[in-house]
ZAMARGU-4260 file (C-alpha; in steps of 0.2 Angstrom, whole numbers, plus 5000, padded with zeros to 4 digits):
<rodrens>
0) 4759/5126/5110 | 4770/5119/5098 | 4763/5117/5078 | 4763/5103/5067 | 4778/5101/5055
5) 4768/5104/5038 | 4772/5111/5021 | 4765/5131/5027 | 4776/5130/5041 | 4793/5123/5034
10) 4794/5127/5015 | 4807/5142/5012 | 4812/5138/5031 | 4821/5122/5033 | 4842/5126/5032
15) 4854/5119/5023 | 4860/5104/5028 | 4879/5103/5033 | 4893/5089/5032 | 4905/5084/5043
20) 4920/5071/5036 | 4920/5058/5048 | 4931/5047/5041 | 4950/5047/5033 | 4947/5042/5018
25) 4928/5047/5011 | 4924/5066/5006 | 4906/5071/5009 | 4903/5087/4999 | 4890/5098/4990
30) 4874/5093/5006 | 4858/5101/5001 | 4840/5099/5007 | 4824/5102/5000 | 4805/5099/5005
35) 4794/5091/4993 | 4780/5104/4990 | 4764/5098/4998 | 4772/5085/5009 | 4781/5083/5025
40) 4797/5073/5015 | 4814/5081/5013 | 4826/5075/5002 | 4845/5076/5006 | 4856/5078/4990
45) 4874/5075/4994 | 4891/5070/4984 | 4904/5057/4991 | 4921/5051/4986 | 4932/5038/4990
50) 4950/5035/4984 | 4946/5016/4985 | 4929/5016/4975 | 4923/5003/4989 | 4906/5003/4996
55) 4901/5015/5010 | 4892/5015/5026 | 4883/5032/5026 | 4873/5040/5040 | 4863/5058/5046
60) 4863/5063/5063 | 4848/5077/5064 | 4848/5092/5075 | 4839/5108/5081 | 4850/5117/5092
65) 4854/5104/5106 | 4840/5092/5102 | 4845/5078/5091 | 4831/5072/5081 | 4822/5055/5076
70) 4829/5049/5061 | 4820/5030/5059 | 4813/5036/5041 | 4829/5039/5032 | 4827/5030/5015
75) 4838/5030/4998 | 4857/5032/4999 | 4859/5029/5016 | 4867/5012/5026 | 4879/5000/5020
80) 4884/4998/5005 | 4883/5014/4993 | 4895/5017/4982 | 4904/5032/4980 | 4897/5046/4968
85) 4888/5062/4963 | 4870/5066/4968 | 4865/5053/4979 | 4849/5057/4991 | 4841/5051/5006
90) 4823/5056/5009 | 4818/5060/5029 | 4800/5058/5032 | 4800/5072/5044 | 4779/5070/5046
95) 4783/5053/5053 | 4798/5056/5064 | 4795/5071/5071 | 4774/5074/5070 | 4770/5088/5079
100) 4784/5099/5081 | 4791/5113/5071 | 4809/5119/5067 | 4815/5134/5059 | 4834/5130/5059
105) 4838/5111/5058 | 4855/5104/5054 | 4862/5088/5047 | 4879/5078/5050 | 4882/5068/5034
110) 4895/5052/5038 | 4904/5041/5024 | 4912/5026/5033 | 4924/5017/5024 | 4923/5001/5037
115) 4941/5000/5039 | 4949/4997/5055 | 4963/5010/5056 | 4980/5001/5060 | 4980/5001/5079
120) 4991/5003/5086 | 5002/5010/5072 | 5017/5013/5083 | 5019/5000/5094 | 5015/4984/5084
125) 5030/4975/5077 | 5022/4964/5065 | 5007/4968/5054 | 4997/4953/5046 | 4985/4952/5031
130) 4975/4938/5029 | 4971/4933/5009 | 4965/4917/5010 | 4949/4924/5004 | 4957/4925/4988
135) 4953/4939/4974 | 4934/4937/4977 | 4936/4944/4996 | 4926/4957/4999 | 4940/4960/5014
140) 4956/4956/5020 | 4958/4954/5041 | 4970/4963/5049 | 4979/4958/5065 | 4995/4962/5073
145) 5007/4951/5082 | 5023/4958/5095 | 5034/4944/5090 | 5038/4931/5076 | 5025/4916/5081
150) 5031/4901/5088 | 5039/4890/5074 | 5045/4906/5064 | 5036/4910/5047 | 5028/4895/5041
155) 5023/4892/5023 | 5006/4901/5027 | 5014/4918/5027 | 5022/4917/5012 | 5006/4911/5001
160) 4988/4915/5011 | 4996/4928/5024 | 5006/4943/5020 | 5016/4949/5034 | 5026/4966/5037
165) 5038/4972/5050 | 5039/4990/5057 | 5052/5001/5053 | 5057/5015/5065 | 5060/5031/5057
170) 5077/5036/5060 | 5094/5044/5049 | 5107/5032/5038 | 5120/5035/5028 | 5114/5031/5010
175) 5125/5025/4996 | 5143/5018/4998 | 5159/5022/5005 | 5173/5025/4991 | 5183/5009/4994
180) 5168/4998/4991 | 5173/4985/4980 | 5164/4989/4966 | 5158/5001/4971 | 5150/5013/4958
185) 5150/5031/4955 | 5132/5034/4958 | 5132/5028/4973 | 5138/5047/4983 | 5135/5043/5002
190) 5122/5057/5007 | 5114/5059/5024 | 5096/5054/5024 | 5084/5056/5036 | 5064/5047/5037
195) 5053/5054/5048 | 5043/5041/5048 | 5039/5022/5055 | 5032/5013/5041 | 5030/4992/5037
200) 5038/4982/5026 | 5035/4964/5019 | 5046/4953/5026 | 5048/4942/5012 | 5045/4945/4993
205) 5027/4946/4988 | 5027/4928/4981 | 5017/4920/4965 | 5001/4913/4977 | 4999/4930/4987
210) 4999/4938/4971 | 4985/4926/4964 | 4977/4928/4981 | 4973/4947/4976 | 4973/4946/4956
215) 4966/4931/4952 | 4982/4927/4940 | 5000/4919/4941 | 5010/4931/4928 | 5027/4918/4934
220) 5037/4911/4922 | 5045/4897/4934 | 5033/4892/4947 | 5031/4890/4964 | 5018/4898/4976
225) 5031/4902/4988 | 5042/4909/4976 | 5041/4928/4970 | 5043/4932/4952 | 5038/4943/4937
230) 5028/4958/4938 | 5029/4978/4931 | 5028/4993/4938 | 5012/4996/4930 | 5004/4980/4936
235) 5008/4984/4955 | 5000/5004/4954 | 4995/5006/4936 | 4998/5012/4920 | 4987/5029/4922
240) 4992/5045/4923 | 4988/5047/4942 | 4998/5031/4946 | 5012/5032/4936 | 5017/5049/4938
245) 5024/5049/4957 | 5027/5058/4965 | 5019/5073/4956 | 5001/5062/4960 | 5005/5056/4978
250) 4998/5041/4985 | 4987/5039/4970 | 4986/5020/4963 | 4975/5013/4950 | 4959/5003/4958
255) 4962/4987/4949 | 4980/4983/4952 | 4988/4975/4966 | 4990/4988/4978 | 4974/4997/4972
260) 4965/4979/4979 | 4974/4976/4992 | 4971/4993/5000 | 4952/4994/4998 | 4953/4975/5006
265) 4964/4983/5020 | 4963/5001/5021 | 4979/5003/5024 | 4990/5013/5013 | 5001/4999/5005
270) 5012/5004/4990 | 5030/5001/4986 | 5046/5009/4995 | 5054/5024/4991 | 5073/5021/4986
275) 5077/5026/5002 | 5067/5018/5013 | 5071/5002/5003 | 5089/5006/5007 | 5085/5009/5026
280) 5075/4993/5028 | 5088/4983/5020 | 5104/4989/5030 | 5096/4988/5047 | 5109/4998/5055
285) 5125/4990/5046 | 5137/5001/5034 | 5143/4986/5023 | 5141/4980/5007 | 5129/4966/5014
290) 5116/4969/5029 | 5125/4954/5038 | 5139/4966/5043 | 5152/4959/5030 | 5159/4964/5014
295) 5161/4956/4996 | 5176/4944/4998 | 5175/4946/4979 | 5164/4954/4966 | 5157/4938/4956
300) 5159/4923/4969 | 5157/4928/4988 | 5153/4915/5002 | 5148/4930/5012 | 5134/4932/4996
305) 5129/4915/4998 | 5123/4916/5015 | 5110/4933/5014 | 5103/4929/4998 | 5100/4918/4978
310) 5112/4926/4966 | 5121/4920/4950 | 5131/4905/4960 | 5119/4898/4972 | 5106/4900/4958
315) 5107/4881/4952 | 5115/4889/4935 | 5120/4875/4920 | 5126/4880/4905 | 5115/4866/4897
320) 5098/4869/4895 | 5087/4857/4904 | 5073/4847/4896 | 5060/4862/4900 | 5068/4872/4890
325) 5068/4886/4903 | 5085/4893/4900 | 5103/4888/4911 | 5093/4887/4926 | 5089/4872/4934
330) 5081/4879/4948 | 5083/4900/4945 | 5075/4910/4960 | 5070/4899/4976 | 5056/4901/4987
335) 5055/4918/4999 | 5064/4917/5013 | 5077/4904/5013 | 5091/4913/5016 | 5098/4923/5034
340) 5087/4939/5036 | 5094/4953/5043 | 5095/4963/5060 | 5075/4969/5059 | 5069/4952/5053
345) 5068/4955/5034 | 5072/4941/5022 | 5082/4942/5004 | 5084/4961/5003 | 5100/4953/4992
350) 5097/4943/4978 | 5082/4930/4974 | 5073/4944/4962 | 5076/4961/4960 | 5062/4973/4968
355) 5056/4988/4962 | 5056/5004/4971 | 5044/5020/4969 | 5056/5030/4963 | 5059/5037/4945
360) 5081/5032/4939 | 5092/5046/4944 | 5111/5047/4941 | 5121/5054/4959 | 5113/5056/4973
365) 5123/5072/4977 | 5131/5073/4996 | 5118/5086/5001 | 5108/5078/5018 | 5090/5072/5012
370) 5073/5071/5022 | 5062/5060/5016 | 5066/5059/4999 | 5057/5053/4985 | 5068/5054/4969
375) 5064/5067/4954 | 5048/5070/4947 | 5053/5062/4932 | 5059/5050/4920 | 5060/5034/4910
380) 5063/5020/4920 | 5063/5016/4937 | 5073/5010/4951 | 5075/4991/4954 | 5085/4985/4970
385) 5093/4969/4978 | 5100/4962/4964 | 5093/4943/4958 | 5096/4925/4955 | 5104/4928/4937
390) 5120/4942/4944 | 5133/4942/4954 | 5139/4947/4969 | 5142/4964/4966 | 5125/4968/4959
395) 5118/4962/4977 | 5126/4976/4988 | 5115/4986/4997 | 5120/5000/4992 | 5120/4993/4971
400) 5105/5004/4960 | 5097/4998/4944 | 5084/5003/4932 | 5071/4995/4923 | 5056/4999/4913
405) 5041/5001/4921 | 5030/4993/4906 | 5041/4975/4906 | 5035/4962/4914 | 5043/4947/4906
410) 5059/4946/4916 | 5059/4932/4927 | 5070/4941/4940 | 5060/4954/4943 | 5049/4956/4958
415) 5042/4969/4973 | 5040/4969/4992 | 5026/4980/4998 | 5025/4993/5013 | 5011/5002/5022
420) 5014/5021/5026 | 5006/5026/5045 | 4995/5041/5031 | 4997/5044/5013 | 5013/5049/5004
425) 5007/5070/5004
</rodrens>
């Protein structure tokens, strides 16, 4: 005959309960579980953390050797909605769940739920959307997927409300320039460099209303929702220790920045390219100055320039002031994506602003064969890429580096494109 669960029975008896990390993101640590003297209630003590401080769906799952056990009277932190920290507890009324039986040995499967829905499938679709109409105030932001460029090509709505990226397949390039580049410069070594993995990239410039759409703010000097235009380093990941200092800190971004938001809206791991992997997206398979397969015809004024991308020339340049008082530009950088993209879809990889890269400045590259690299672990300033409205041809090239400080934002020619790794940078 089995006995009544009660506090004789069960005190000094009850084990430890146990957590199991359910999810890839939450860490469930530290599980306890103690009967209240003189009751038939056990509290469950438990520590969660999330990289993306969002709220939580936690569960228990109960057991005694094979049997799973009624868990209808969990109460505390438990459900939707708890937020990660130290020392949270649930209480099981065991008297009410499970009246009349007895258990020397009963064990507990602690689950933190993020409610992201993981990127699926990662590796076969093409195009990656996010949805950010909700604005700043979202508590989300919808994912979908598409396998081509929708009928009538990339309306407005994906360049202001919609963010869209294009996937990348891991592969090996030659990085840098070949030696009778015009132009060239001598940091520019050609080294082999292989990724090893597929990862997205925006296929325009994050522009001024998408940026508004997760901040709440339009930082742009001259406007246009359309248009990209001026943000730091630190206001993309962050100014503290654990953002800035990649890739000693990994993945690590600040919460309240753009990528912090956009990921905990997502959950996928957005954050900007590596040099590499900026250089990789923007050649798409071609070995000349520009991605469209052709070189600089000369190194201030190209026609060649003037079809991939907003540079000095094209740039609506006066050397009057007009009456806004907005320096020599009457119309400076233009709206994303008017210009040819190249062979994998992606739009103004020359020219329009320049975009910054993950990577800390560094002189050569060397000619050693890379894998997967992500610059040195220090420095000053960091690497820009593409070139801008205000420079000439020259400064377009693909294979053309820059450096900037990561604290200025008050360049109006400065700018970013985003991409999602399949799992964090380690």
């Amino acid at each position: 005959m089995k006995k009544p669960l009660g506090m004789t029975m069960l005190a000094g008896t009850l084990a430890l309960m146990t957590a199991t990390l359910q999810a890839a993101t939450p860490v469930v640590s530290n599980v306890t579980a103690t009967q209240r003297a003189g009751t038939q209630l056990v509290d469950i003590s438990y520590d969660v953390a999330d990289a993306d401080n969002h709220p939580l769906t936690i569960s228990v799952s109960l057991q005694s050797g094979s049997t799973t056990l009624p868990a209808t009277t969990l109460t505390g932190a438990v459900g939707a909605g708890i937020m990660p920290g130290n020392n949270k507890l649930i209480t099981w009324d065991a008297g009410t769940d499970w009246l009349g039986h007895y258990a020397v040995n009963i064990t507990a499967t602690v689950t933190a739920d993020d409610g992201h829905v993981p990127l699926i499938p990662f590796p076969t679709a093409l195009y990656v959307v996010i949805d950010l109409s909700g604005g700043p105030s979202a508590a989300s932001y919808p994912v979908t997927t598409l396998t081509a460029v929708p009928t009538g090509g990339w309306t407005d709505e994906y360049k202001t409300t919609k963010l869209v990226l294009r996937k990348i397949p891991q592969g090996t390039f030659m990085m840098g320039s070949p030696e009778d580049e015009l132009e060239r410069f001598d940091n520019e070594t050609q080294h082999q460099v292989t990724l090893t993995q597929d990862f997205y990239m925006g296929v325009f410039q994050v522009t001024q209303k998408q940026w508004e759409r997760v901040m709440g703010t339009d930082p742009s000097y001259y406007k246009g929702d359309a248009r990209p235009e001026r943000v730091s380093y630190d206001m993309i990941r962050g100014s503290t220790a654990e953002s800035i200092n990649w890739p000693d800190t990994g993945s690590s971004v600040k919460a309240d920045t753009f990528l912090g938001r956009i990921r905990a809206r997502t959950g996928l791991v957005f954050d900007l390219p590596t040099e590499a992997q900026w250089e990789y997206a923007c050649r798409a398979g071609t070995t000349t100055a520009l991605n469209s397969g052709k070189n600089l015809t000369d190194r201030y004024e190209c026609p060649n320039m003037a079809e991939v991308g907003r540079y000095y020339y094209n740039s609506g340049y006066s050397s009057s002031y007009p009456s806004d008082g907005k320096g020599g530009y009457t119309d400076a950088h233009t709206k994303a994506g008017m210009y040819l993209p190249n062979n994998w879809g992606l739009y103004d990889m020359h020219g329009n602003v320049w975009e910054w890269c993950l990577d800390w400045g560094i002189g050569s590259y060397g000619t050693s064969a890379l894998t997967d690299p992500k610059g040195p672990v220090s420095g000053s300033y960091r690497i820009r890429r593409g070139g801008s409205y205000s420079i000439y041809a020259y400064n377009c090239r693909s294979a053309y580096r820059y450096y900037g400080n990561p604290i200025i934002s008050f360049s109006s020619d400065v700018g970013f494109r985003v991409c999602v790794l399949p799992v964090p940078v380690p």
